[in-house]
Each structure stands twice: as structure tokens, then as C-alpha cells.
C-alpha positions in Angstrom: -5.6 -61.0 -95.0 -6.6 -60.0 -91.6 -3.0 -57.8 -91.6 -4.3 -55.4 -94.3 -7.7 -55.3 -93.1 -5.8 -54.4 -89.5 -3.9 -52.4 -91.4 -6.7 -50.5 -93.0 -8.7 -50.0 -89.6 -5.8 -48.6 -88.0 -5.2 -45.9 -91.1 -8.9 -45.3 -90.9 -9.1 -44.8 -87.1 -6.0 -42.4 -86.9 -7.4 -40.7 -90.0 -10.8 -40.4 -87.6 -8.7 -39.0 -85.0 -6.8 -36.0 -87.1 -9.8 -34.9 -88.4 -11.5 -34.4 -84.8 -8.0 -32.7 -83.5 -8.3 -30.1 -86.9 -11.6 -29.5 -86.4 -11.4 -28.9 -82.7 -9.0 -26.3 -83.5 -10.6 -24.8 -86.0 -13.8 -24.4 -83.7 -11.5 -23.6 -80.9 -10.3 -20.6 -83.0 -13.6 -19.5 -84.4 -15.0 -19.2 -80.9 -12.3 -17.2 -80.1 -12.2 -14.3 -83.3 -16.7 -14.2 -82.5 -16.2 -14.0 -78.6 -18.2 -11.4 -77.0 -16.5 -9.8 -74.1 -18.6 -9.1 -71.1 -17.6 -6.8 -68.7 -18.4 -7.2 -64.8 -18.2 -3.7 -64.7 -21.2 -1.7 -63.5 -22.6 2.2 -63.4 -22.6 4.0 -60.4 -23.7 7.4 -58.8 -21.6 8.5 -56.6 -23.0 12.2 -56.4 -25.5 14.4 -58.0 -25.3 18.8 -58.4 -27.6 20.5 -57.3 -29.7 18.0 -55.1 -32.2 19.7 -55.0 -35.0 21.2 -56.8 -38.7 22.6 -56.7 -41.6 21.4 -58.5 -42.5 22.6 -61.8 -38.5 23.9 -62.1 -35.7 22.7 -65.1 -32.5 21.8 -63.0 -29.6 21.2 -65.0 -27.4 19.0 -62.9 -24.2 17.1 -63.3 -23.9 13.7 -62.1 -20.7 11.9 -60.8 -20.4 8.0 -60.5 -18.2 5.2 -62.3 -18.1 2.9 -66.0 -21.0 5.8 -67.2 -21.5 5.2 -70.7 -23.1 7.0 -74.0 -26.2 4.8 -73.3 -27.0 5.5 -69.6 -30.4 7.1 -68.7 -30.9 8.6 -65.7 -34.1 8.7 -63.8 -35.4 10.3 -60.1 -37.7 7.7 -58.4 -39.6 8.1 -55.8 -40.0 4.7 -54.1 -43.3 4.9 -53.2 -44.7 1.3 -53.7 -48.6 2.1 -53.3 -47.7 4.8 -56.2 -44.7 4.6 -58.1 -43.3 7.6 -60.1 -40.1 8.5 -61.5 -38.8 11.4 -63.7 -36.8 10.8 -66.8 -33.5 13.3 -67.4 -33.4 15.4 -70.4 -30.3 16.0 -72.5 -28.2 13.5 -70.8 -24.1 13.9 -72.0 -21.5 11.5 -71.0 -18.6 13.7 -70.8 -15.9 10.7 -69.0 -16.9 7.7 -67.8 -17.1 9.5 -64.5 -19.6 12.2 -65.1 -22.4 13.8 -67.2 -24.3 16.3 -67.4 -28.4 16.6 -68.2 -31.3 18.2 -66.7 -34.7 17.3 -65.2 -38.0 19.3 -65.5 -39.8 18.4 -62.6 -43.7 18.1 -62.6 -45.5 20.5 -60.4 -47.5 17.4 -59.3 -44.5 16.3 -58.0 -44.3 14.9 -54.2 -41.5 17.2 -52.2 -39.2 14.7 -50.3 -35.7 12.7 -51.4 -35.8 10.7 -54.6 -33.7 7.9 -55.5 -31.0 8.7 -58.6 -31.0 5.4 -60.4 -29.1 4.8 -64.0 -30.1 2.3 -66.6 -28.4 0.7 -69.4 -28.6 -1.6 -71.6 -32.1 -3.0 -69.7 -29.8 -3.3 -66.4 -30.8 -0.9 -63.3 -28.4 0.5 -61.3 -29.8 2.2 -58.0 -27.7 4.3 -55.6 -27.5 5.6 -52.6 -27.8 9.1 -54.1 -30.9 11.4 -53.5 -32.1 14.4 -55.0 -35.1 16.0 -53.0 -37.9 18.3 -54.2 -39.1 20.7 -52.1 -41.5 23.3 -52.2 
């Protein structure tokens, strides 16, 4: 008697142990066809055409940089802490991953000295080194 109750544990435990090994495979495999792929990949300016403007003008410019995509804003900020300001571009086309074109119609309120080119995407901000200065 206690040989076929031994017997019957053992069948039950290895029967215990298949079914984890299939279903960690099948998991395994799922996780695998639904991964997301994140890349560590991120925009950059590199350079910006013309770099300057006046207030109250429309400069169409084209912007150089790296991994741009058809979701990239681009913005001019000022970096003034006590008064923060920045100025949205208009028309904004990804034409390679390495440039685009748009334009900016700068306020005549506008304070003359270098602003900061900064991309976004995606809720991530990529600033540069890159200016672009109004001037009067």
C-alpha cells in the first residue's frame, strides 16, 4: 500500500512539475511577441538656419540634429527663471531623422538676446547647446 500511494505522489509531483515548465514557456513566449522595444536613443540639435531673427518677423529655418522624429516639437526658450518664455515652431516637417524644416513667428514683445533650441517628444525634453538670438 504505501508503494502505490509513493507511486501516486511521485506521478502527481512530476505532473506538478511539467505543467510549471509549459507554462513558463508559454509565458516566456508571450512576453516575448507583446515586448515593447525601448530605444536609448535620443533627439538632438546640432544646428539651426538662420540663427537669427527680429521681433515681430516669420523665420522659416531648418534644423539639423540626430533620431528627429514625426513627433518632435521644437521650441526657443529663453531661460530666464524670474520670467520664463518660450516660442512654439510652426509647420514643423521631419524630412530625415537628421533634419526638419519649420518656422517661428516671433512676438514683438520678444526679449533680443540668444535663446535656447530645445526639442520635445513624447513628454521627454531634449535641450542643446544650440541658440538662436533675436535682435532688434
Amino acid at each position: 500500500m504505501n508503494l502505490k500511494v509513493f507511486c501516486y505522489s511521485l506521478i502527481f509531483i512530476i505532473s506538478l512539475v511539467c505543467i510549471g515548465f509549459v507554462t513558463a514557456s508559454i509565458t516566456s513566449e508571450t512576453a516575448q511577441t507583446n515586448a515593447v522595444i525601448k530605444s536609448n536613443l535620443k533627439a538632438a540639435v546640432t544646428s539651426i538656419t538662420p540663427d537669427t531673427g527680429k521681433p515681430g518677423e516669420h523665420v522659416i529655418f531648418i534644423l539639423n540634429g540626430t533620431e528627429l522624429s514625426k513627433n518632435i516639437k521644437v521650441y526657443l526658450e529663453n531661460g530666464d527663471l524670474k520670467d520664463p518664455k518660450s516660442i512654439i515652431a510652426n509647420a514643423v516637417n521631419v524630412t530625415s531623422s537628421t533634419s526638419l524644416t519649420g518656422s517661428f513667428n516671433i512676438p514683438n514683445t520678444s526679449s533680443t538676446g540668444a535663446w535656447n533650441v530645445t526639442v520635445k517628444e513624447a513628454g521627454e525634453i531634449f535641450p542643446s547647446g544650440v541658440t538662436f538670438t533675436i535682435t532688434r
